[in-house]
Backbone bond lengths (Angstrom), bond angles and torsions (degrees), N, CA, C in turn:
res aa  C-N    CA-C-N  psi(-1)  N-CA   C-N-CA  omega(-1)  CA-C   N-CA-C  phi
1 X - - - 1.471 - - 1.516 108.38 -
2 X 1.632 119.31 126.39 1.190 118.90 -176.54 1.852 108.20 -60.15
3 X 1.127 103.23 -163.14 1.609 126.64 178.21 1.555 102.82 -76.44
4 X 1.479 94.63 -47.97 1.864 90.42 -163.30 1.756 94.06 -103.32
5 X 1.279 131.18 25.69 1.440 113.56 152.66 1.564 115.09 -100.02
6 X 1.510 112.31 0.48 1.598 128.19 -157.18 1.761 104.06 -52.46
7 X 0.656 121.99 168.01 1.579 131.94 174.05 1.466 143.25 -110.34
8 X 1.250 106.27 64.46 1.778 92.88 -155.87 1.597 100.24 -101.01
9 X 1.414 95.69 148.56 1.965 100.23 161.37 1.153 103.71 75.57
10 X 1.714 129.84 1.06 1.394 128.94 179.90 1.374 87.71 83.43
11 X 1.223 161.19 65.87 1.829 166.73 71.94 1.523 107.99 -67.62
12 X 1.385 72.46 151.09 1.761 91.53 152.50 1.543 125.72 -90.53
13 X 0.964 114.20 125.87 1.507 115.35 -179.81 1.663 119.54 -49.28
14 X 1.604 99.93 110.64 1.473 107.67 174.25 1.801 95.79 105.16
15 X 0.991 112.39 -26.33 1.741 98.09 175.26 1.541 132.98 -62.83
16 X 1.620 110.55 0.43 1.403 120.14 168.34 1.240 98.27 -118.87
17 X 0.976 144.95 10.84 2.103 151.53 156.37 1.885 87.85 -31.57
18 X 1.273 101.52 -51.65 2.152 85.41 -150.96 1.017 107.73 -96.74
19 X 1.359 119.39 -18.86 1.736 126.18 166.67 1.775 115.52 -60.72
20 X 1.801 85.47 -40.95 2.239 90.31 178.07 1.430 83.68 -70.49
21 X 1.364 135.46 -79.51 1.557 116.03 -157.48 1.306 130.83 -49.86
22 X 1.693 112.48 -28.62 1.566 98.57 168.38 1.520 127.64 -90.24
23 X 1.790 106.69 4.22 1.523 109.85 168.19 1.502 105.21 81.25
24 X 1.347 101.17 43.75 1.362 100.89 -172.50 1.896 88.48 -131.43
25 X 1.126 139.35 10.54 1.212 118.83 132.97 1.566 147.60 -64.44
26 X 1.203 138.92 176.49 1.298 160.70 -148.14 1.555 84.42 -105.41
27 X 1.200 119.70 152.14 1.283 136.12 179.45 1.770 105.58 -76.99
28 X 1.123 108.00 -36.74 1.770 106.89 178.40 1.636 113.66 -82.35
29 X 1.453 107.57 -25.17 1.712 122.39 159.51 0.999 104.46 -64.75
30 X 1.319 153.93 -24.42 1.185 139.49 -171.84 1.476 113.21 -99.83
31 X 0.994 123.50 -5.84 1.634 131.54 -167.49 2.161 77.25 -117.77
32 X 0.803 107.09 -46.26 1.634 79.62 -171.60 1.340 107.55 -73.24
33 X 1.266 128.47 -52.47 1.371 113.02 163.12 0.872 133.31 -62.24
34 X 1.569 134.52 10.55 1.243 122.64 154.24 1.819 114.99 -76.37
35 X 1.584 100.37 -36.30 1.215 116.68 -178.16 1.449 93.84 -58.58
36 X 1.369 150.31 -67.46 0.585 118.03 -166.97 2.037 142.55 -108.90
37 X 1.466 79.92 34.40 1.671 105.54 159.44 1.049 122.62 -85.19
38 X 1.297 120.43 -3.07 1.727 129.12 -170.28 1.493 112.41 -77.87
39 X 1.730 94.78 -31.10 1.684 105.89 -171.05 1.463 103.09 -121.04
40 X 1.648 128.65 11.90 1.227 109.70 174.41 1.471 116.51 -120.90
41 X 1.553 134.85 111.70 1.035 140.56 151.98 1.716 124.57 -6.36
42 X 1.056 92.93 -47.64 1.677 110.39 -168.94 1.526 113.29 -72.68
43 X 1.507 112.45 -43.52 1.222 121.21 -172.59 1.612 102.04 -95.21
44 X 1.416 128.43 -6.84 1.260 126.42 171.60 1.572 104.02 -70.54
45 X 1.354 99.58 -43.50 2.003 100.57 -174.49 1.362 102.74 -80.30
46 X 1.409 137.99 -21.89 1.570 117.84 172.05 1.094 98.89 -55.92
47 X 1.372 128.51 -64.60 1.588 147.48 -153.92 1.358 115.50 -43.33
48 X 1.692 107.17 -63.33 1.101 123.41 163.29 1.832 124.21 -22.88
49 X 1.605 89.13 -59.06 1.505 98.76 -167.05 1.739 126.61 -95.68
50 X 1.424 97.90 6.21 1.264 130.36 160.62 1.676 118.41 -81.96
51 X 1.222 99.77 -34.60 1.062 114.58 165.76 1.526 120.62 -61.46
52 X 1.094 106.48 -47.70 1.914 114.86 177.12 1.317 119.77 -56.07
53 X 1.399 96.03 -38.15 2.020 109.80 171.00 1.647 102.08 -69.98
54 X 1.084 106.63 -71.97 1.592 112.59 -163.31 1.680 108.92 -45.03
55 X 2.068 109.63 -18.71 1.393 87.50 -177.93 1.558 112.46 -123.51
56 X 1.240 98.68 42.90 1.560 108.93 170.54 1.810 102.37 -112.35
57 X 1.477 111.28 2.37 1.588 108.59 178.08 1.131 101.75 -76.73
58 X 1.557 113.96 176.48 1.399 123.97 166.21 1.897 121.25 -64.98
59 X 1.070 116.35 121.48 1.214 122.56 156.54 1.396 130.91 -66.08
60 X 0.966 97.94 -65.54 1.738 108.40 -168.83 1.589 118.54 -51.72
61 X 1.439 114.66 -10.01 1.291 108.02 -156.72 1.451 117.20 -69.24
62 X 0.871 144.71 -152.00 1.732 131.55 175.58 1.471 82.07 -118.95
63 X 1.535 88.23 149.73 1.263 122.63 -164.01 2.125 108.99 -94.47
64 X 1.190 133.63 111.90 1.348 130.64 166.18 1.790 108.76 -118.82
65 X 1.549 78.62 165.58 1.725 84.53 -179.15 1.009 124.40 -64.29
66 X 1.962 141.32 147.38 1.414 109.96 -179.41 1.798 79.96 -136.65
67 X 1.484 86.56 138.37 1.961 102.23 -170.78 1.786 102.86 -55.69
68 X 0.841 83.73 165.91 1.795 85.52 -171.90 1.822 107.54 -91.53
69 X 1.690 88.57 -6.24 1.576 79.48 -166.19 1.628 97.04 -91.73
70 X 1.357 124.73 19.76 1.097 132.44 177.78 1.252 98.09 -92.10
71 X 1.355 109.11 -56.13 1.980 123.77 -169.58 1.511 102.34 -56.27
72 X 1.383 108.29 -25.78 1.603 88.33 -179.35 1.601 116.59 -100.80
73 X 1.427 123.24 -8.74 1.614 140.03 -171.26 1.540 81.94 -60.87
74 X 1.844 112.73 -68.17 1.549 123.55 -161.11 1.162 115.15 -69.42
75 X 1.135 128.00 -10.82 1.310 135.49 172.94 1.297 128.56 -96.96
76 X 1.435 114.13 -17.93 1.155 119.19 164.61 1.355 108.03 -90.42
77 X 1.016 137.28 -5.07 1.435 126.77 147.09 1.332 150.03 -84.80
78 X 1.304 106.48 8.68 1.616 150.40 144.65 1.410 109.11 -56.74
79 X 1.239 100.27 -77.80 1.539 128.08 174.58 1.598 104.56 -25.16
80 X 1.592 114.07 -52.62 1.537 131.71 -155.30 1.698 105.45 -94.40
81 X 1.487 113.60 -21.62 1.314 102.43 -159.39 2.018 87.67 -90.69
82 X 1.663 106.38 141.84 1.254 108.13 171.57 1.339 118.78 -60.17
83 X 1.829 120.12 148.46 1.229 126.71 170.14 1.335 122.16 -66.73
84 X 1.621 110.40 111.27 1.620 115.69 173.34 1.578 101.31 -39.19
85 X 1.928 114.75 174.52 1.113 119.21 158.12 1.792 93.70 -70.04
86 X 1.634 103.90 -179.91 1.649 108.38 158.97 1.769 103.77 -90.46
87 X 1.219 85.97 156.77 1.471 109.06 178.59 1.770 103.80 -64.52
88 X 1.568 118.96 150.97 1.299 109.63 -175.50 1.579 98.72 -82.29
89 X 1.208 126.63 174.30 1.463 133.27 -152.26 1.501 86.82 -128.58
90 X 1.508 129.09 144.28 1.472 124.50 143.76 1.494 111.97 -131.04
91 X 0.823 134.62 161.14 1.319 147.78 -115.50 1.864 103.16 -154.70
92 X 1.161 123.91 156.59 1.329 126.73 173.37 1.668 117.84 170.72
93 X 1.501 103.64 152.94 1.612 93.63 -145.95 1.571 93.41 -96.77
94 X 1.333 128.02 35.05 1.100 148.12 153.66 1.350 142.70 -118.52
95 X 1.080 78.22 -20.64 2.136 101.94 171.82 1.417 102.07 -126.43
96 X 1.306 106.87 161.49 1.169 134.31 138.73 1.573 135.86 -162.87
97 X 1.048 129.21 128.26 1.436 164.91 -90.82 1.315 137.17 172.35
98 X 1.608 122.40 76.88 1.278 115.79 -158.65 1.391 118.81 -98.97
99 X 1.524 96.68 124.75 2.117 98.69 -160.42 1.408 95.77 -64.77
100 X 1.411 111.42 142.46 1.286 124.53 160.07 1.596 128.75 -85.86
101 X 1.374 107.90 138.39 1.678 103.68 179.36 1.405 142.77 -73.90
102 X 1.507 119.63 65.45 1.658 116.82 -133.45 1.374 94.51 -109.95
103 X 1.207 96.45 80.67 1.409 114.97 171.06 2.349 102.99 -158.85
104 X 1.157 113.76 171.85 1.221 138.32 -176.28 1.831 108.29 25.28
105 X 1.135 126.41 -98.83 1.441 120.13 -172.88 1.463 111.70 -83.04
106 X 1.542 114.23 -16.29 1.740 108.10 172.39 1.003 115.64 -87.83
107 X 1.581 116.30 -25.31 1.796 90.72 171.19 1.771 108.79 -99.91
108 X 1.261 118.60 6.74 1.744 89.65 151.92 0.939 118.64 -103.03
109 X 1.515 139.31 7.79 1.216 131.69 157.79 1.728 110.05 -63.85
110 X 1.577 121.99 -34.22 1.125 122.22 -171.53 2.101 93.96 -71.47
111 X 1.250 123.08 -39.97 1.111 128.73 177.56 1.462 100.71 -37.84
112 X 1.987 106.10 -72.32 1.678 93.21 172.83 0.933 162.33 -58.35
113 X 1.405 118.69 -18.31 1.636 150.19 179.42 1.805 84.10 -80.41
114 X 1.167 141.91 -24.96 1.444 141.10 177.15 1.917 98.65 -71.10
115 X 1.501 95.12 -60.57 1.419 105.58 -164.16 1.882 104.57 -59.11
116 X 1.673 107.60 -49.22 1.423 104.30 158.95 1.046 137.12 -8.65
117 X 1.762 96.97 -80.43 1.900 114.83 -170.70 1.160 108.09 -70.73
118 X 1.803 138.49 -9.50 0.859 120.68 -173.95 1.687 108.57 -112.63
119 X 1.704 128.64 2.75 0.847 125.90 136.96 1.672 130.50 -59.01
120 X 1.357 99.12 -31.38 1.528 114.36 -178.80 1.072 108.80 -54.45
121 X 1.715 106.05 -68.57 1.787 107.29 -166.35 1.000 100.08 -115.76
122 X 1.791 136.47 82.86 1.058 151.69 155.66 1.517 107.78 -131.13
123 X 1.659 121.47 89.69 1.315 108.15 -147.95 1.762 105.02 -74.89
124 X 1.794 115.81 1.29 1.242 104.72 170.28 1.600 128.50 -87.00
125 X 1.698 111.25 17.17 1.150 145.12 145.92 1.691 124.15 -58.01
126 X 1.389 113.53 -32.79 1.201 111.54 -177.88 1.274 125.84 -56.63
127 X 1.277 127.24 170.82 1.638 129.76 -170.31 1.388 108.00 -122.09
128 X 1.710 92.41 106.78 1.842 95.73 175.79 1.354 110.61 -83.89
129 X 1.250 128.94 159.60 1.645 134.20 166.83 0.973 135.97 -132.62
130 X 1.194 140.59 105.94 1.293 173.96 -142.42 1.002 122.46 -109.86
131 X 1.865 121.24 88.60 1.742 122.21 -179.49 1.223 93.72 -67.92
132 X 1.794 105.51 144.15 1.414 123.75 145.58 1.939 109.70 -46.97
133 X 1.295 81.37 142.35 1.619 91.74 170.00 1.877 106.26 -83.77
134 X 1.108 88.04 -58.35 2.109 94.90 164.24 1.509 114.85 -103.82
135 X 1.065 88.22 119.99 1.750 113.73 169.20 1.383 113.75 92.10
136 X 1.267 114.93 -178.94 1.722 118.65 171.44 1.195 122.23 -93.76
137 X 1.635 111.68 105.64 1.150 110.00 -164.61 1.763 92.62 -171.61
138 X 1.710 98.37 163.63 1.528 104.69 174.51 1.451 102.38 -153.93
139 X 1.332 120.16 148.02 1.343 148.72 -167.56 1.533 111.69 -98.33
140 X 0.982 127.88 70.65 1.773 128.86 -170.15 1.418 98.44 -76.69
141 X 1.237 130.14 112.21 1.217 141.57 165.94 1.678 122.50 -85.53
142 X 1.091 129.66 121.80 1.791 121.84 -178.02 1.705 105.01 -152.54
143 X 0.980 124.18 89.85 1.331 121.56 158.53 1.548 117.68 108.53
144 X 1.255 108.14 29.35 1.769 125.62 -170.72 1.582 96.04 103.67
145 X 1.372 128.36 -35.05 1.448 124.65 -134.71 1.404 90.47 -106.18
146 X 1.191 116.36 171.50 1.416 128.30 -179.22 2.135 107.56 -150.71
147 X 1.937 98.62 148.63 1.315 89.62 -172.34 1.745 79.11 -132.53
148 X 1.489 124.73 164.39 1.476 115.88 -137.79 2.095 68.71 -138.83
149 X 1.322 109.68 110.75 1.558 118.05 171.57 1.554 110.24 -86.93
150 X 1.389 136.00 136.93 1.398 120.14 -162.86 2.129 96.56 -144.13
151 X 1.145 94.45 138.87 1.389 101.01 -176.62 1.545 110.57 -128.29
152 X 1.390 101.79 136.65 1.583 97.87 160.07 1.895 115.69 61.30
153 X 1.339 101.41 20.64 1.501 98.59 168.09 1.813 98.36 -97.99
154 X 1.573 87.65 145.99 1.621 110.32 -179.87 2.106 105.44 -62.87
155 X 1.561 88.93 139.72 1.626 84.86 165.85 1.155 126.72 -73.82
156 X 1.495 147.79 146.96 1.067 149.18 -144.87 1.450 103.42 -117.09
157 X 1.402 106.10 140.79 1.695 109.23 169.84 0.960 125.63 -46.31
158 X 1.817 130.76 154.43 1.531 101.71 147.07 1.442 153.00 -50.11
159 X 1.169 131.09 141.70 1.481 126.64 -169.91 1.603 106.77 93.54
160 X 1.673 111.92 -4.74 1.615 106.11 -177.12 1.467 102.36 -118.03
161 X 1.628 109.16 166.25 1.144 110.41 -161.97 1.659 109.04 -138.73
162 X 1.195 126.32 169.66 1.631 123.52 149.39 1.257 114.01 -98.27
163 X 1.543 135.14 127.91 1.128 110.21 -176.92 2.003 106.43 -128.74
164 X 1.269 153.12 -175.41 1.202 113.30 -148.91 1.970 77.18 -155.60
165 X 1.073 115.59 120.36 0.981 140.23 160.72 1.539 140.14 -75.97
166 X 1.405 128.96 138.01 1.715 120.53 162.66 1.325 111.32 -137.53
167 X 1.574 100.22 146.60 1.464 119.95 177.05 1.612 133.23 -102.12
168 X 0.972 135.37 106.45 1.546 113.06 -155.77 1.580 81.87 -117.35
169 X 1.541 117.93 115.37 1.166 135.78 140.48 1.633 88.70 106.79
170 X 1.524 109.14 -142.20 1.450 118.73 171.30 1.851 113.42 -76.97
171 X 1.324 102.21 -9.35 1.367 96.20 -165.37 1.794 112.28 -72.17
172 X 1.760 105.29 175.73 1.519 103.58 -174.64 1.662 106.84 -67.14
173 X 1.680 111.77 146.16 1.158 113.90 161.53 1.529 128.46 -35.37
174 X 1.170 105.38 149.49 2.042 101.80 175.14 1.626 106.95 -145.08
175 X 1.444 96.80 152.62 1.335 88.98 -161.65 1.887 116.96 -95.62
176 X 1.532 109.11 145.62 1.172 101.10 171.35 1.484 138.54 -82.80
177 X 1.298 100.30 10.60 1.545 93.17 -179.38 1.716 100.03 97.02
178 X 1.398 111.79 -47.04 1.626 96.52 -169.91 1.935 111.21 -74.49
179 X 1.370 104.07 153.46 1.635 122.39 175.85 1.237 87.38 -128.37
180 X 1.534 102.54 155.26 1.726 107.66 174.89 1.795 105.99 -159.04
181 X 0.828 90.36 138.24 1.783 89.11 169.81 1.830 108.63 -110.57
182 X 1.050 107.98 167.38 1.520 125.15 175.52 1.519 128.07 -84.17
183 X 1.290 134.76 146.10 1.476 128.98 166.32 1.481 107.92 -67.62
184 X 1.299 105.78 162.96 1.726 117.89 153.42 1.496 116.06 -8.51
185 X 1.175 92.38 -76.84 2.155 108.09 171.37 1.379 129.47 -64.32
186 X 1.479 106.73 -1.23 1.550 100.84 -174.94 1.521 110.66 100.45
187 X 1.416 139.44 -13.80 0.888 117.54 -160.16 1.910 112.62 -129.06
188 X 1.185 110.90 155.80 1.473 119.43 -167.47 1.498 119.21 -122.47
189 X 0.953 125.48 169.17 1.420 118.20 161.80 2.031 105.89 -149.46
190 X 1.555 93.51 106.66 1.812 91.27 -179.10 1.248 116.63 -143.34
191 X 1.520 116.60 132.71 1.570 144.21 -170.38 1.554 116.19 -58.12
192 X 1.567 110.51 85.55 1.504 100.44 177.87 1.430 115.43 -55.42
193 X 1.367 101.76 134.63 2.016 104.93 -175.53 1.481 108.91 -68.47
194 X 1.450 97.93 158.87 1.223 105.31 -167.47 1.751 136.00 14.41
195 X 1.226 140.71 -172.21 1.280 148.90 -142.87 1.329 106.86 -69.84
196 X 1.436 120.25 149.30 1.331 129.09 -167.50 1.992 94.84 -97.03
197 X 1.464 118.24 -26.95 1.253 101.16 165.78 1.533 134.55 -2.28
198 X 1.252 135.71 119.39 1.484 117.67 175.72 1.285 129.09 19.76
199 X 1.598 98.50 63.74 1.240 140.12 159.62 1.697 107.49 -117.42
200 X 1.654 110.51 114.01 1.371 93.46 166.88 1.981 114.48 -107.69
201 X 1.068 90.87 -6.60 1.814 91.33 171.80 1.972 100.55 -141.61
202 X 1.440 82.38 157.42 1.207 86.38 150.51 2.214 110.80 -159.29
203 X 1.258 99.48 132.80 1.163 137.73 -173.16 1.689 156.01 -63.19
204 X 0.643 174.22 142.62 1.285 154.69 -137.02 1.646 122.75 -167.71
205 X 1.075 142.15 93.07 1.306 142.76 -161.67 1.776 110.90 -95.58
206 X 1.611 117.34 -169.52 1.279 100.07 168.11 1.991 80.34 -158.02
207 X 1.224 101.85 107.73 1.757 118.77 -160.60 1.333 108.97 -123.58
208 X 1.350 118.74 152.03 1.479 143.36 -175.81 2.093 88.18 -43.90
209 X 1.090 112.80 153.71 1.535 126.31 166.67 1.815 113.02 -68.05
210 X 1.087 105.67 107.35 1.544 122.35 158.84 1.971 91.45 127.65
211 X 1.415 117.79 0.95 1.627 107.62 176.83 1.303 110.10 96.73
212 X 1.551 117.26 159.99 1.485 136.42 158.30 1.109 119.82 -127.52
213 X 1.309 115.66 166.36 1.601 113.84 -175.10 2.068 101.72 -92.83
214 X 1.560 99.97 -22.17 1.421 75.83 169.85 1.832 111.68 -133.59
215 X 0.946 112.99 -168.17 1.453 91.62 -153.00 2.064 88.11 -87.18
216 X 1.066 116.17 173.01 1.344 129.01 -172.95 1.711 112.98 -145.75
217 X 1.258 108.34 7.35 1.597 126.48 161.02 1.609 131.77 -120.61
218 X 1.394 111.75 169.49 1.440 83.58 149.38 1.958 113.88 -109.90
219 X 1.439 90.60 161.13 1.352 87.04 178.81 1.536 120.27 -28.91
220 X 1.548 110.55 147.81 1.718 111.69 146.83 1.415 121.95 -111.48
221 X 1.788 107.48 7.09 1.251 110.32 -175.15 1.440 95.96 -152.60
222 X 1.206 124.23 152.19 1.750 125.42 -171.97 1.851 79.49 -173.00
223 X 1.633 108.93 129.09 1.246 114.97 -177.85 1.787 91.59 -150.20
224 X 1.219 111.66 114.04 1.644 117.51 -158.30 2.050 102.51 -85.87
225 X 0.845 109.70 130.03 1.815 110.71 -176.72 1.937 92.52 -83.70
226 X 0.989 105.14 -58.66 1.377 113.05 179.06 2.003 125.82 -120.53
């Protein structure tokens, strides 16, 4: 087994290279892979040459938040795509020039660090937020879509449920399909389906286990889009 197929920490060596450069690790991922980039050859030259992509992007653009549950969708598909061979290297006592491997996990990582910067500085990317009018809760809006942040709701018995509603205009609520339960603390984090388009609320029930088609409470959460 070469140097750069080695195995440490349960990885493969160099398969978190484009995730540390695009800052799309976990704060405790980043201290272990640093720890252990200090002593590996292999992950110094991903790094390196990840580096060359990441700094021919745009800088300047204005900077917005990008949800993490994005950083990890694109990144886990990095993660998934097999490692090309490396590119052969040539050498000259006048140049030097280090071929890049643009094939299997380096060039879709270069794909993502694309998809990144242009969530970044695309200010119709940004994330609006939207207090509930009832209950504790907020409406993060980014890109038509909306993800529904929830605080401090009580855990529910057995046989009970959260179930998550939308309203388009004056008409009756309808349901989306999502159920959700709560953490320890009350709090959730869940992806209203599809497009926020003519949507003017969206909703929150507390319903028999497996859902209804119409609501059978009153709200504990009502967070208005328009």
């Amino acid at each position: 087994m070469s140097g750069e197929d080695r195995i440490a920490n349960g990885h493969r060596c160099g398969e978190d290279a484009a995730a540390y450069v695009l800052g799309a690790l976990e704060p405790a991922e980043v201290e272990e892979f640093r720890a252990h980039l200090a002593d590996c050859a292999a992950c110094q030259k991903e790094v390196a040459e990840f580096e060359q992509i990441t700094g021919a992007l745009p800088e300047s653009a204005t900077q917005y938040q990008l949800p993490k549950d994005l950083r990890r969708r694109v990144m886990s598909e990095v993660r998934a795509t097999p490692k090309a061979q490396e590119a052969s290297r040539k050498t000259s006592a006048r140049s030097w020039r280090p071929a890049l491997a643009w094939g299997g996990a380096f060039a879709a990582a270069v794909l993502v660090a694309v998809v990144l910067v242009v969530a970044l500085s695309s200010g119709g990317s940004s994330t609006k937020t939207i207090q509930a009018s009832t209950g504790a809760a907020e409406l993060q809006i980014s890109g038509g879509r909306g993800d529904l942040i929830v605080h401090r709701l009580p855990r529910l018995p057995a046989g009970r449920i959260y179930e998550m509603w939308v309203q388009r205009g004056t008409a009756a609520p309808t349901p989306t399909g999502t159920l959700f339960g709560v953490r320890s603390d009350g709090s959730a984090a869940v992806g209203v389906p599809g497009s926020l388009n003519g949507i003017s609320a969206v909703l929150v029930t507390q319903e028999p286990a497996g859902g209804t088609i119409t609501p059978t409470s009153a709200p504990v959460i009502v967070a208005r889009v328009t």
